[in-house]
N, C-alpha and C positions, 0 to 999 in steps of 0.2 A: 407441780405448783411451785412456784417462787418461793425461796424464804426470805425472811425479814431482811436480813444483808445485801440480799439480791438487790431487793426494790429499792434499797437507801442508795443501793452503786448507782440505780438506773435515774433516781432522783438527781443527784450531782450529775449525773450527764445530760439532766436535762437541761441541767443548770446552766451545765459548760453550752449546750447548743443558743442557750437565750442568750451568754454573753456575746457567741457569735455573731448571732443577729443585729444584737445593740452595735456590732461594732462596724458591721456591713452598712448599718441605716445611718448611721453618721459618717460615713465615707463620701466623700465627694463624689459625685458623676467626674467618671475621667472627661479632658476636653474632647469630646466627639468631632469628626471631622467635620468643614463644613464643604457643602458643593459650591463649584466654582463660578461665577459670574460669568459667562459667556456667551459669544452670539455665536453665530452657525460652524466657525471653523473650530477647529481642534489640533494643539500638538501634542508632540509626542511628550522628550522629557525637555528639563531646560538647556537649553544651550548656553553652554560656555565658548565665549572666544577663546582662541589661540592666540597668546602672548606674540607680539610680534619676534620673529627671529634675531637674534643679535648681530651685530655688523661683523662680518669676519676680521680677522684680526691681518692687519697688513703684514707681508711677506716682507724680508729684507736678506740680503743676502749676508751682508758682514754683523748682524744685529743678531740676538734669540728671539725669538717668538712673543710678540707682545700677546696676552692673554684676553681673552675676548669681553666686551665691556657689559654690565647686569645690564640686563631688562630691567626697565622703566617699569614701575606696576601702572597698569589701565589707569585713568582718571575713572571715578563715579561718574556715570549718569543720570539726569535727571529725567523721571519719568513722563511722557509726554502723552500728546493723543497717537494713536497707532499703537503703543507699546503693550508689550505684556509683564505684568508684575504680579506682582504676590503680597499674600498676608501671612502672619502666624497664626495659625489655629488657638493654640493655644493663650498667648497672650492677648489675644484679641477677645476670644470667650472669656478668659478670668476679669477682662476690665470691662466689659461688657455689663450694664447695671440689670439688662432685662434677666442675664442670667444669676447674678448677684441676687437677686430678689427672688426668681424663680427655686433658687438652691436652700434661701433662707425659708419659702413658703415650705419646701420638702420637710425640712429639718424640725418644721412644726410638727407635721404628719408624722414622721419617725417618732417621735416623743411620745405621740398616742398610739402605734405598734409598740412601743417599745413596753409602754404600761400595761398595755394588753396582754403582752407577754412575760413579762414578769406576774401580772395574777395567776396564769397558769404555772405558771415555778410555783410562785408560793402557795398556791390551793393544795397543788399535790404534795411536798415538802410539809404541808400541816397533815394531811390527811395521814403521810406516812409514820409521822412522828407522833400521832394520837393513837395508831394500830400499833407501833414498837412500846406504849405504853402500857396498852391494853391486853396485848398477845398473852402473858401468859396466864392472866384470867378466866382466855376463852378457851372453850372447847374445843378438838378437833375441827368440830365442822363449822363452830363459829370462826376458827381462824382461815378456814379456804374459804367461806365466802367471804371475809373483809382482805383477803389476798385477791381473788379474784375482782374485787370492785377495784382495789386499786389497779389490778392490771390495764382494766377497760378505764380507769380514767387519767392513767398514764396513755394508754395508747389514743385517747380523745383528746388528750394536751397536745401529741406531738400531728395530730390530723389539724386542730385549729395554728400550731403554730407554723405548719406546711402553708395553709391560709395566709398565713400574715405577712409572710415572706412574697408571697407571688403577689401581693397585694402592694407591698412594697417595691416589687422588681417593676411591677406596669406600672402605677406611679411615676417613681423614677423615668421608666422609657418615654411614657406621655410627654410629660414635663421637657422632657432634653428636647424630642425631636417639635414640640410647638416650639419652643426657642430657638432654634436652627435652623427652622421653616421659616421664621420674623428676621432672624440676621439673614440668611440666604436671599429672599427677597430684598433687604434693604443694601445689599453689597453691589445687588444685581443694578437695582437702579443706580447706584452710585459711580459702578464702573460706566454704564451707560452715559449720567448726564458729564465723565469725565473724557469720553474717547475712546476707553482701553481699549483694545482688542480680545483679548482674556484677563479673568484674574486667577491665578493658581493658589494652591492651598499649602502653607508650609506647616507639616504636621510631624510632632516628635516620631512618628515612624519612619520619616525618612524620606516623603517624598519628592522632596527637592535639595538635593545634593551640596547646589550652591547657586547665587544668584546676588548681583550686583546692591549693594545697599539701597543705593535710587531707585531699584525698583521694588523694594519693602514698602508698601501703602499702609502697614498694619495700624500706625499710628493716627493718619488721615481718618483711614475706615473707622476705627473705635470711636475719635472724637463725632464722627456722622452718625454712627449707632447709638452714641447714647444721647446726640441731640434729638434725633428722631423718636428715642425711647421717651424722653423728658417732654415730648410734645401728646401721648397721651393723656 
């Protein structure tokens, strides 16, 4: 059977577990990748061109060696029909209002997990500290049965706050992938009524290396996603 110390440690851990949670439910959905707008063909990675080679440097026989002239850097290009470009994931979702709105409806819902779980901290933190009042009053056997209640309604705290969590996590995942299913369609049409060829996904993991500024759309596509969002 637990003693009184026992259950007050196991109290503050539950504690510490609810701050956890508080602090998971107001964390942002990281920016989730989005799929790419494309018709039937596929590439590999991006291609970079090759800097053109520099002119060799003229030979002279009574002269030293003239030293070879820098490379020109490429001019920008501007993205046209046929091309393949790309957006940022990430900046693209943060300015995005349908996910701005979607993030602030979550933040509601957290607030009322969050309450929910804070009642169970505090139910059991009262119950504990009304039995460390009473303990040495009781009897023997009066004190293992109000040990053992509190066990069972410690271990029913942390079964409902298991709930609250999972409850939270599908929340969250709903949420993301209905808004990512609403950008993905509306990028799809967009590359469409523009020509692309494909649009690629530039996502802080890494998936594209490097890639000409003129083919960056991220700013075009946000102003389309959120006129089209403002039209519900």
């Amino acid at each position: 059977m637990k003693n009184p110390a026992q259950l007050a440690f196991n109290a503050v851990l539950l504690i510490a577990v609810a701050v956890l949670y508080f602090l998971h439910f107001n964390q942002r959905p990281a920016a989730a990748s989005v799929a790419a707008a494309t018709p039937t063909e596929t590439v590999a990675a991006d291609t970079v061109a090759a800097p053109a080679a520099a002119p060799a440097a003229a030979e002279e026989t009574a002269t030293p060696a003239v030293a070879a002239a820098p490379v020109a850097a490429a001019p920008t290009t501007t993205a046209g029909a046929g091309a393949i470009v790309y957006v940022e994931s990430g900046k693209m979702l943060d300015g995005y209002q349908g996910m701005k709105d979607a993030r602030r409806a979550f933040e509601v819902k957290a607030k009322g997990w969050e309450r929910q779980n804070q009642s169970l901290v505090n139910g059991f933190r009262t119950a504990v500290e009304q039995y460390q009042k009473t303990a040495a009053s009781l009897t023997p056997e009066q004190r293992a049965a109000a040990e053992q209640k509190l066990q069972a309604q410690q271990q029913q705290g942390a079964v409902e706050q298991q709930k609250i969590q999972a409850q939270a996590q599908e929340a969250e995942a709903k949420l993301t992938q209905t808004v990512l299913e609403s950008v993905n369609k509306k990028v799809e049409a967009y590359g469409k009524s523009h020509g692309y060829k494909m649009i690629l996904i530039a996502a802080p993991s890494g998936t594209i290396a490097y890639g000409e500024k003129g083919l960056d759309i991220t700013t075009p596509v946000l102003t389309y996603l959120n006129s089209e969002y403002r039209k519900k």
